[in-house]
MDAnalysis code that builds the backbone (N, CA, C; Angstrom):
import MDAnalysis as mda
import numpy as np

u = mda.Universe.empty(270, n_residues=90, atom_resindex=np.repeat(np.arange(90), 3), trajectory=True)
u.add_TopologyAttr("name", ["N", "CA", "C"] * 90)
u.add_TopologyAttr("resid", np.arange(1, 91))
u.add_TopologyAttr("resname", ["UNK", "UNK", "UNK", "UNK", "UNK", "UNK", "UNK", "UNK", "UNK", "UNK", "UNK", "UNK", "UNK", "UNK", "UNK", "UNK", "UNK", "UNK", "UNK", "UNK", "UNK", "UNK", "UNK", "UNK", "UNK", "UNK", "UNK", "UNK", "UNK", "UNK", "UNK", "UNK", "UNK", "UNK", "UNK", "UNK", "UNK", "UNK", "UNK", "UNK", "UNK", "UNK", "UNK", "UNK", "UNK", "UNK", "UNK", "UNK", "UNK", "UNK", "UNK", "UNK", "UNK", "UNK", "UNK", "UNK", "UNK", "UNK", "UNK", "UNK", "UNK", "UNK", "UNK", "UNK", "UNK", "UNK", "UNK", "UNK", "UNK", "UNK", "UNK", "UNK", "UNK", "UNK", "UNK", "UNK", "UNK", "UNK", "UNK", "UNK", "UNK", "UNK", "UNK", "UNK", "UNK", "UNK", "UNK", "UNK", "UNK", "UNK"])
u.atoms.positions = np.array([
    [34.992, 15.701, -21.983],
    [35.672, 16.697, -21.189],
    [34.938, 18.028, -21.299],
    [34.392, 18.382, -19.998],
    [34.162, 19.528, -20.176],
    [35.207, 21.088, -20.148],
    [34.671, 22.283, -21.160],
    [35.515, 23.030, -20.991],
    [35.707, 23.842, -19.546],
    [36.830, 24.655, -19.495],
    [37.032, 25.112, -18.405],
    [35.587, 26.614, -18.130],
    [35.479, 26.793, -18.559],
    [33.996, 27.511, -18.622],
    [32.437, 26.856, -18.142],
    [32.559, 25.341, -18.610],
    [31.336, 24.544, -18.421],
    [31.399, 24.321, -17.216],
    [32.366, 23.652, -16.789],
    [32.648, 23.537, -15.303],
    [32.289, 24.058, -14.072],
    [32.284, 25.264, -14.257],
    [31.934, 26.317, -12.907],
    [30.527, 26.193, -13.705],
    [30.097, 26.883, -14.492],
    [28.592, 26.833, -14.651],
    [27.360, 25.281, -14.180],
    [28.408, 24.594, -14.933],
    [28.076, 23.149, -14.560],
    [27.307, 23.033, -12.896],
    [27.868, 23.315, -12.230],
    [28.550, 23.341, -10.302],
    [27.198, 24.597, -9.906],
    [27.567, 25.532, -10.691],
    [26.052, 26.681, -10.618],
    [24.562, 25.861, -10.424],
    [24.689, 25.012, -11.755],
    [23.575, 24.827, -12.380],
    [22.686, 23.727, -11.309],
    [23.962, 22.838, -11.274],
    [23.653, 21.702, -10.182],
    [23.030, 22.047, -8.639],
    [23.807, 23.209, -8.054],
    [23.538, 23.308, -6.894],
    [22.455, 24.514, -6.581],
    [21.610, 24.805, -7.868],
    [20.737, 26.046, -7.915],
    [19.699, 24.658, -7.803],
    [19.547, 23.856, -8.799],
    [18.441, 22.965, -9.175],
    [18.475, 22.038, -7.733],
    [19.412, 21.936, -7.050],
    [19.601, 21.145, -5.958],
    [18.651, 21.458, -4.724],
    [19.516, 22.695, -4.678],
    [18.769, 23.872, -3.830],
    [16.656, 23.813, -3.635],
    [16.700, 24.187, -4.877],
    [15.408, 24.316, -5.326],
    [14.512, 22.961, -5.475],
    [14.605, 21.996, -5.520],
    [14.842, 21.005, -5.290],
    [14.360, 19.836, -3.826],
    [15.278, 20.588, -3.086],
    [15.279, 20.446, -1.336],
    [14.072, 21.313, -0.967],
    [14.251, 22.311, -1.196],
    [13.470, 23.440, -0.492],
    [11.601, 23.080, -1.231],
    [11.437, 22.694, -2.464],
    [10.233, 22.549, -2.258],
    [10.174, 20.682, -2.575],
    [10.738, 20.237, -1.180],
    [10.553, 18.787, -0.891],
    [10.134, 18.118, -1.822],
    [10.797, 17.674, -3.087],
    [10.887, 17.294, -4.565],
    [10.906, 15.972, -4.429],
    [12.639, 15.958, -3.988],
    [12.937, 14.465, -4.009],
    [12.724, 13.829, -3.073],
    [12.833, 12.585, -3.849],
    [11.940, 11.497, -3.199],
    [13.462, 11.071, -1.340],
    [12.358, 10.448, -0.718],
    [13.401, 10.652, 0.701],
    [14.365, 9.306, 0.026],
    [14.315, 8.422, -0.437],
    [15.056, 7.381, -0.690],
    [16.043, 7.526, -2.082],
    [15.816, 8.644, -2.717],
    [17.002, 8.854, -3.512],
    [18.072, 8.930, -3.396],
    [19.198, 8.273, -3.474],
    [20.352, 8.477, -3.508],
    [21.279, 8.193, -4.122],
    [22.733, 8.513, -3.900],
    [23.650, 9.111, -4.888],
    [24.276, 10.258, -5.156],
    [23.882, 11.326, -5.189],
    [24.172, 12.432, -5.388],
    [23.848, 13.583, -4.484],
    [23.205, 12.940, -2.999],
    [22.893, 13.734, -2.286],
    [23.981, 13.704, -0.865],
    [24.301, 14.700, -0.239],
    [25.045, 14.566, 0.804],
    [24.197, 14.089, 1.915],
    [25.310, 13.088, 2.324],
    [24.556, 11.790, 3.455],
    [23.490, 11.018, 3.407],
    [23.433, 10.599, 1.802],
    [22.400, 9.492, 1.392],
    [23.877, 8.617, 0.294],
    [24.534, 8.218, 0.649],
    [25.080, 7.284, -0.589],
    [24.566, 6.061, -0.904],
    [25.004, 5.583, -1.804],
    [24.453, 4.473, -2.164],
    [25.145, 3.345, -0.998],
    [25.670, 3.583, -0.219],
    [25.865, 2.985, 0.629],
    [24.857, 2.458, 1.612],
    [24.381, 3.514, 1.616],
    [23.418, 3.406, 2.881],
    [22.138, 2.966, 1.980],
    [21.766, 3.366, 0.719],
    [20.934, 2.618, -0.083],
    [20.924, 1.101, 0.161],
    [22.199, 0.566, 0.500],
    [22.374, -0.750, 0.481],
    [22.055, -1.675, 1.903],
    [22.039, -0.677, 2.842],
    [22.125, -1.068, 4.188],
    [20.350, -0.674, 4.609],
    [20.084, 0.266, 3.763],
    [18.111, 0.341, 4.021],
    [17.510, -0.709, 3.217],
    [17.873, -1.703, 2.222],
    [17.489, -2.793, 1.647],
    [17.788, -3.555, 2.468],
    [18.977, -4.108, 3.129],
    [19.611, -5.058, 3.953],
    [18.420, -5.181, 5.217],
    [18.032, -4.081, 5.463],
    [17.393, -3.928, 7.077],
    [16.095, -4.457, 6.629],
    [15.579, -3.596, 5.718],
    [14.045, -4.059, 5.227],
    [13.767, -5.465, 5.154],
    [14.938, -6.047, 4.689],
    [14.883, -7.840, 4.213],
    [14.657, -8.247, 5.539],
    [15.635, -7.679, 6.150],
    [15.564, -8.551, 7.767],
    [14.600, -8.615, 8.887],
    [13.962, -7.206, 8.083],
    [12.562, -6.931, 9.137],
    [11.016, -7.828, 8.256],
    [11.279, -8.211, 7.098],
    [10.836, -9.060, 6.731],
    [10.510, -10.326, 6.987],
    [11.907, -10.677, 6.799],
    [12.153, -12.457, 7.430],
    [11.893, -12.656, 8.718],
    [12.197, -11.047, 9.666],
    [11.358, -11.385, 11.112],
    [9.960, -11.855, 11.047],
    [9.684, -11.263, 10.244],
    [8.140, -11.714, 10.332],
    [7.207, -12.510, 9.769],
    [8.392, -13.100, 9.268],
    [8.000, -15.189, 8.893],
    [7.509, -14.229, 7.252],
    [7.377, -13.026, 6.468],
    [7.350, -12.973, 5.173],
    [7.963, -13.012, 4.052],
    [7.913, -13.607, 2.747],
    [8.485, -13.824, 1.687],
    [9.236, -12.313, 1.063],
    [10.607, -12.590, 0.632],
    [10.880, -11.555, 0.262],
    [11.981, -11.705, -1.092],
    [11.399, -11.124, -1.688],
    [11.664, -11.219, -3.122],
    [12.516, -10.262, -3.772],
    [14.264, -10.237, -4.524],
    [14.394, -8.912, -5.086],
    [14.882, -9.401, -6.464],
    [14.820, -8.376, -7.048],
    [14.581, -8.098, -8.696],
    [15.695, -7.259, -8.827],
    [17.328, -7.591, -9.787],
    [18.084, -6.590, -10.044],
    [18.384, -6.556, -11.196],
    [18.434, -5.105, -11.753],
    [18.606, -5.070, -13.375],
    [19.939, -3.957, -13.142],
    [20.712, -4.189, -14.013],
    [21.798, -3.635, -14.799],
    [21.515, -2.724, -15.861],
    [21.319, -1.560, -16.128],
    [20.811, -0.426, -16.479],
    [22.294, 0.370, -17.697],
    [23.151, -0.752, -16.773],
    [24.788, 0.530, -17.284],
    [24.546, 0.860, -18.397],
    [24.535, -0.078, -19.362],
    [24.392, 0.278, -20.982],
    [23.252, 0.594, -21.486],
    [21.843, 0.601, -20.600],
    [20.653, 0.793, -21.596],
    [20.752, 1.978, -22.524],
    [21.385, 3.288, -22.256],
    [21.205, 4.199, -22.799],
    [21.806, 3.857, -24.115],
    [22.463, 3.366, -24.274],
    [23.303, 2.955, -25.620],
    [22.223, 2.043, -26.577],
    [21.253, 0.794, -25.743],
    [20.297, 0.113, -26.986],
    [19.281, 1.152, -27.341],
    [19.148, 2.749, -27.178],
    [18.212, 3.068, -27.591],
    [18.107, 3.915, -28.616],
    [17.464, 4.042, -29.780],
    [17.046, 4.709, -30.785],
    [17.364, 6.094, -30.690],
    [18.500, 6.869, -31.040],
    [18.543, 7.703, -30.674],
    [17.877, 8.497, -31.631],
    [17.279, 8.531, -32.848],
    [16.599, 9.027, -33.721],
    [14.985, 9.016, -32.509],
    [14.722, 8.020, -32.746],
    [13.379, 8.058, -31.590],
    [13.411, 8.545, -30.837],
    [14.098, 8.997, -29.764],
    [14.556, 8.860, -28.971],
    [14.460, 11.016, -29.078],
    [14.921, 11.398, -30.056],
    [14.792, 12.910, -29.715],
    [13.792, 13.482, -30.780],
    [13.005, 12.754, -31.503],
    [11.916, 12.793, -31.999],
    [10.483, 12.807, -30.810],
    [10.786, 12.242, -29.992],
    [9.984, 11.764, -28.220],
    [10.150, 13.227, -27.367],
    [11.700, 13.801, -27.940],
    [11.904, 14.810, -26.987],
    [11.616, 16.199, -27.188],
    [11.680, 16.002, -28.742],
    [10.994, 17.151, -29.568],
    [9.299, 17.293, -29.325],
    [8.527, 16.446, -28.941],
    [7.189, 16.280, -29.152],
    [7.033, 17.023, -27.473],
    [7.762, 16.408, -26.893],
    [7.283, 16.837, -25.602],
    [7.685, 18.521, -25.222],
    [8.961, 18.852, -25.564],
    [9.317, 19.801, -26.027],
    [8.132, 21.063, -26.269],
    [7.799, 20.460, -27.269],
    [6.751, 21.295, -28.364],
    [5.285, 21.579, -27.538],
    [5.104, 20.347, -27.218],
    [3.728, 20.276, -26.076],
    [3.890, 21.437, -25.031],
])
């Protein structure tokens, strides 16, 4: 839970880096999620199309899905900010 203080800053922080972000054409055009009028919805429906424009064309099409939810949890968190300190420091 964030406090009632973090919150608004939070919302600052997000939509400064957002901002900045957009404006020097950062992100990638297929990111989505968190952007207005890219949901992962439509993530799902630009895979759907791609497949189909595939199979039009008599080619093999192959997908690969990994489940990510928990990775953050198998990882070393000692390592893990020892990695972040180094880069940090660099």
């Amino acid at each position: 839970m964030l406090s009632t203080f973090s919150k608004p800053l939070e919302k600052v922080m997000y939509k400064s880096l957002y901002l900045y972000l957009q404006g020097n054409n950062i992100l990638y055009r297929y990111q989505f999620g968190f952007r207005q009028n890219h949901s992962t919805a439509l993530a799902l429906i630009d895979v759907v199309d791609s497949i189909y424009k595939y199979l039009d064309h008599n080619e093999t099409v192959i997908g690969l899905y990994l489940d990510l939810q928990k990775a953050f949890d198998t990882v070393n968190h000692k390592i893990l900010l020892q990695k972040l300190n180094t880069v940090i420091m660099v």
